[in-house]
N, C-alpha and C positions, 0 to 999 in steps of 0.2 A: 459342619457348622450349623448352629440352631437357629430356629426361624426369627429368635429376639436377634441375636448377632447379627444377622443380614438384617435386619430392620434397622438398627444402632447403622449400620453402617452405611444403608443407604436416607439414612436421616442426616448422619456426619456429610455424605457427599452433595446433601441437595442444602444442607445449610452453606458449606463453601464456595458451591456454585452461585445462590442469591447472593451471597458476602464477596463474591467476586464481583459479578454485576452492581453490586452498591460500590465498589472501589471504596472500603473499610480501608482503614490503616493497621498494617502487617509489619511485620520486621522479619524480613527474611531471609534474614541472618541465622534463627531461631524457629525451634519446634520441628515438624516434621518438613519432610523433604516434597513427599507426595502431596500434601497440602498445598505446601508452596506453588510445585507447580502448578496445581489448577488453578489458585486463585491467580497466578499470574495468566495462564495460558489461554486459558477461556475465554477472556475479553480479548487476547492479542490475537484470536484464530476466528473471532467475529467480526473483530475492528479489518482485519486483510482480507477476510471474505468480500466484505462490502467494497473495499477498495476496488477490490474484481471484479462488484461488481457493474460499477460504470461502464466499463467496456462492453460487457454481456448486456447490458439495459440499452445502452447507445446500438448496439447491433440488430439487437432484437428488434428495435423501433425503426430503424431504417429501413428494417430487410421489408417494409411492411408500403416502404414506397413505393410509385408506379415503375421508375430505372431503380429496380433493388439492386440490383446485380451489382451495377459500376459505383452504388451510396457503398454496398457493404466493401465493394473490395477499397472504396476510398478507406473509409471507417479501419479496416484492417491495417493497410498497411502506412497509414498515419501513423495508428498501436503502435505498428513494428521500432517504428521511428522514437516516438515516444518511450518505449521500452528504456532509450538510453537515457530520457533524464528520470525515467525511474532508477537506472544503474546509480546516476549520481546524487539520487535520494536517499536512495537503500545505501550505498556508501557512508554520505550523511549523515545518514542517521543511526547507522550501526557503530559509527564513532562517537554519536553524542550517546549512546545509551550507553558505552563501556562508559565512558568517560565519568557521566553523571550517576550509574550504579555504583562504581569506585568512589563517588565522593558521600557517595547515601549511604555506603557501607562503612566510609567512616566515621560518618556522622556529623560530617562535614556539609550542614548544608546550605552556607551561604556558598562553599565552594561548589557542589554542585548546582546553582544558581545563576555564577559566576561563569560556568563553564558553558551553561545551556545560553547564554545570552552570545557568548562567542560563535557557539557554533550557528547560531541566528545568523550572525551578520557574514560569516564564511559561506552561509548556504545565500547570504545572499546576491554577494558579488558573483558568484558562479550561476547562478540562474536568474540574474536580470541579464547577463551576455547570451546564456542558450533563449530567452525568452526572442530575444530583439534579434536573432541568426535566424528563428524560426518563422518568426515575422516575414522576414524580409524573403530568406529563399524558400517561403512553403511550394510554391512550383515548383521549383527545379528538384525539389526533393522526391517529391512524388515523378519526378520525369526518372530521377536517377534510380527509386526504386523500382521501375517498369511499368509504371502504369499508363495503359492506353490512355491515347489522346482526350478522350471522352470523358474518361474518371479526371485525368489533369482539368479539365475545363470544369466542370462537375463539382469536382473536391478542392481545389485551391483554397477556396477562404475556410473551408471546415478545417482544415489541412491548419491554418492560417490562425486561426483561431485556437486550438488545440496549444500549439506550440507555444505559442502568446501568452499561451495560460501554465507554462512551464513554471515561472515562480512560487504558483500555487501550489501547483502538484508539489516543489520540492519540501514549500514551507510546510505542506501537510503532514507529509513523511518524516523532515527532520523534527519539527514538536511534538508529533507522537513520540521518538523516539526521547525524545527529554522526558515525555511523561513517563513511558517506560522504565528508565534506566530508574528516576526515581522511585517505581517501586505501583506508580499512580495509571495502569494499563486501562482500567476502567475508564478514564479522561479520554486516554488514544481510541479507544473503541465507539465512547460518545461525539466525540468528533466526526469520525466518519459516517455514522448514523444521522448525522442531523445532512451532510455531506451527499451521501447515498439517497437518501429520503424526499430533500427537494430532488436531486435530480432524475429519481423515479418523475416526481408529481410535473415536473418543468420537459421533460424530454419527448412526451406524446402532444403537450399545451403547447409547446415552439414548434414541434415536427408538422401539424397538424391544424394549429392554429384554431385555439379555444376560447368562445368568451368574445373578448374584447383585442385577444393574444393573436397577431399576426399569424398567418401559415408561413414558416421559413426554410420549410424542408429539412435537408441534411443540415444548413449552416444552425440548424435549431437544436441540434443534438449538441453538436461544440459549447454552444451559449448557455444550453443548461447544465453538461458536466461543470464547466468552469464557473459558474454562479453557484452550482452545487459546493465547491469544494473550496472558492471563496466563502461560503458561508460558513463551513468548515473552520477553516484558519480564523477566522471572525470570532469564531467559539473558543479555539483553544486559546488566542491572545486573551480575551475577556478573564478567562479562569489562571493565564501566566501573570498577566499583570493586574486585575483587576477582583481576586479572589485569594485567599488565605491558603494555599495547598501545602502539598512538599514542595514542590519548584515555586518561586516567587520571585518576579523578575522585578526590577529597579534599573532606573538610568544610568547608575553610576556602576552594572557590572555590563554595558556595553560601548566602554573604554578599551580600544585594541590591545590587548595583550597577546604579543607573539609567541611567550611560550608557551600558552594554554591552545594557541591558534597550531603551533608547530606541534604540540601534542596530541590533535583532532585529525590532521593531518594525516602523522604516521600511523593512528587508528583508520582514518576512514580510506587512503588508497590499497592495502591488500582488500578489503571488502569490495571497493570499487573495481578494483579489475575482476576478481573472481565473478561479479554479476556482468559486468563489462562481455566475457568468453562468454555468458548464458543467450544475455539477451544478444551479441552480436550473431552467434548462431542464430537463431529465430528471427533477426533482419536478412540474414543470406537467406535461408529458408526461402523466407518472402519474397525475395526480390529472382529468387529462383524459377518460383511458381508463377510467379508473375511475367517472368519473360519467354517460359519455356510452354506457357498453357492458357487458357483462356480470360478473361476476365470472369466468367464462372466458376475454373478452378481459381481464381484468387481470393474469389467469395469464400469456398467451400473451404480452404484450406484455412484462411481468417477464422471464421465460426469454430472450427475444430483446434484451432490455437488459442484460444478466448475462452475455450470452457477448460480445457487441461491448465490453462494459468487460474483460472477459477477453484481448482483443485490443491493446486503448487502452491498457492499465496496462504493458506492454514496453516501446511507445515512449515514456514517461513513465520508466522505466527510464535510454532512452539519453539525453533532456534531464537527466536527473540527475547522468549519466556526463559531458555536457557543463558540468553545471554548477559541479561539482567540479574538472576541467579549469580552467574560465575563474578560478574562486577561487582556487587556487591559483597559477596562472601570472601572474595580476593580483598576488598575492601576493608573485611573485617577479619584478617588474618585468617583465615580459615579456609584454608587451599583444599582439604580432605572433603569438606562438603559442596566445595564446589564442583570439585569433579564427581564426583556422587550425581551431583545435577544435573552435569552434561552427559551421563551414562545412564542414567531414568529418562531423559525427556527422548534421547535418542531410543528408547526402546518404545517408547508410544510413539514417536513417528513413523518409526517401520511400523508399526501396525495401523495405523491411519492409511498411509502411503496403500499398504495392502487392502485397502479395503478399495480405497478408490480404482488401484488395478482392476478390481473385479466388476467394478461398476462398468470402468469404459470397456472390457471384453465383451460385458454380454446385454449392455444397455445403451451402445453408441447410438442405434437410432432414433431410439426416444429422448437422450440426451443433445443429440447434435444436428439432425436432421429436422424435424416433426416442425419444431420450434421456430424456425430460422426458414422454411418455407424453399428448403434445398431440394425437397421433392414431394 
């Protein structure tokens, strides 16, 4: 290959890249296949990076309290719990991104519109119930998970608060996944970033008490994830209903229709149990470690589950980047290039996947330890 060829070509890939990050309007239905994915994949493995990284930024900050030990094992296996209305997100919203690439693909897009407004109001009746469950029993949960007395006493309102803030988490996940499905990944990515971003600047300023900003300890990490990610949702509404996109919501497409709702449905519970087996594995885990070992192996095994999800939430990125792909192209009669799509993105994940193998082999403790003040 000549030295112009590989310049051509790494000009073509750092143009797609910026054209990714501007969220440009694509029809990816059309043109090259490899294109496609990156400009989808790229913002959707930066937008779930960040998602991740809440947890990792909340751990980090607590571990840095005077009781770290009994903040981080709170912090952990809250996550664990948590986990499940992320299942009910990620379910969510893996139904509204087939749904609404299937109606972008046919070009249909007050139907995909129509369709992102339903699944709104589905994600919402499901997590204003988990939101007010969390509320109420965050004690007994943290009892039922195994946590000593001390973390119970400790971690209740952090606990309290987290869960409280369930509706958020879900609304976050399912409108990314509308901006997705539509085609609009750059939106789902900017979301989390403005998300992410305060609650870097908000999680040390509550923990810590800056300025004028009380000290609140642990219950300060809660306050700022969920202020984060309300700010978040705050963003993507402004742009669903208050800006000119591909998705474009209106009052009159969030009139119940039950067979667009029973059509979300039957997309979003196989996705929902398949995450349902993941993350309930990693609550046993938890609640394992937690009863059979100390409140320092609770910490230590939290921290080492937080950066491996840190890892997991990109490639979950590029099945998304595929999933979008397959709805839309199925959307547009073209069954041949959609599988083509789901056989390219799955060969860059095993090779992502393989990269990270090799990081946690021979860099766990500068990855897991160093950071987190385990030793």
């Amino acid at each position: 290959m000549s030295q112009t060829t590989k310049t051509n070509q790494l000009g073509r890939i750092w143009s797609l890249l910026v054209q990714s990050l501007r969220g440009d309007a694509y029809d990816y239905t059309q043109g090259s296949i490899k294109a496609a994915i990156l400009l989808l994949a790229v913002p959707m493995i930066l937008e779930l990076s960040l998602e991740s990284v809440f947890a990792v930024v909340d751990m980090y900050f607590v571990s840095h309290l005077p009781d770290a030990k009994a903040a981080m094992a709170t912090v952990g296996l809250t996550e664990s719990v948590v986990a499940l209305v992320y299942t009910m997100a990620i379910g969510l919203s893996t139904a509204a991104t087939a749904v609404v690439a299937r109606r972008t693909g046919e070009k249909n897009a007050e139907g995909a519109s129509h369709t992102g407004a339903q699944a709104i109001l589905l994600s919402l009746i499901v997590s204003v119930v988990i939101s007010i469950a969390g509320m109420i029993f965050a004690k007994e949960i943290l009892q039922v998970m195994g946590a000593k007395p001390e973390v119970v006493q400790q971690g209740a309102r952090f606990t309290r608060i987290m869960l409280g803030g369930s509706t958020i988490i879900i609304l976050l996940f399912l409108i990314n996944g509308i901006f997705r499905g539509a085609g609009d990944a750059a939106m789902a990515m900017r979301s989390l970033w403005i998300a992410s971003g305060i609650n870097i600047l908000l999680c040390p300023a509550l923990i810590n008490g800056w300025g004028p900003l009380p000290a609140l300890g642990l219950e300060g990490a809660a306050i700022a994830t969920t202020i984060g990610r309300g700010a978040g949702v705050a963003y993507q509404c402004y742009h669903l209903f208050g800006k000119k996109r591909s998705i474009q919501l209106r009052l009159p497409h969030f009139k119940w229709d039950a067979p667009v709702i029973k059509t979300l449905l039957g997309v979003a519970w196989p996705a929902t149990f398949q995450f349902f087996i993941q993350s309930g594995s990693w609550i046993v885990l938890a609640w394992l470690v937690s009863h059979t070992g100390s409140t320092d192996a609770s910490a230590g095994y939290q921290v080492a589950i937080r950066n491996v999800v840190f890892f997991i939430l990109p490639a979950w990125g590029l099945s998304n980047a595929a999933a979008a792909l397959v709805g839309q192209n199925l959307g547009a009669n073209q069954p041949d290039r959609a599988e083509k799509s789901v056989w390219l993105t799955a060969k860059y994940n095993a090779m992502f996947m393989a990269l990270v193998t090799v990081l946690f082999v021979f860099f766990a403790l500068l990855l897991l330890m160093y950071p987190f003040n385990l030793i």
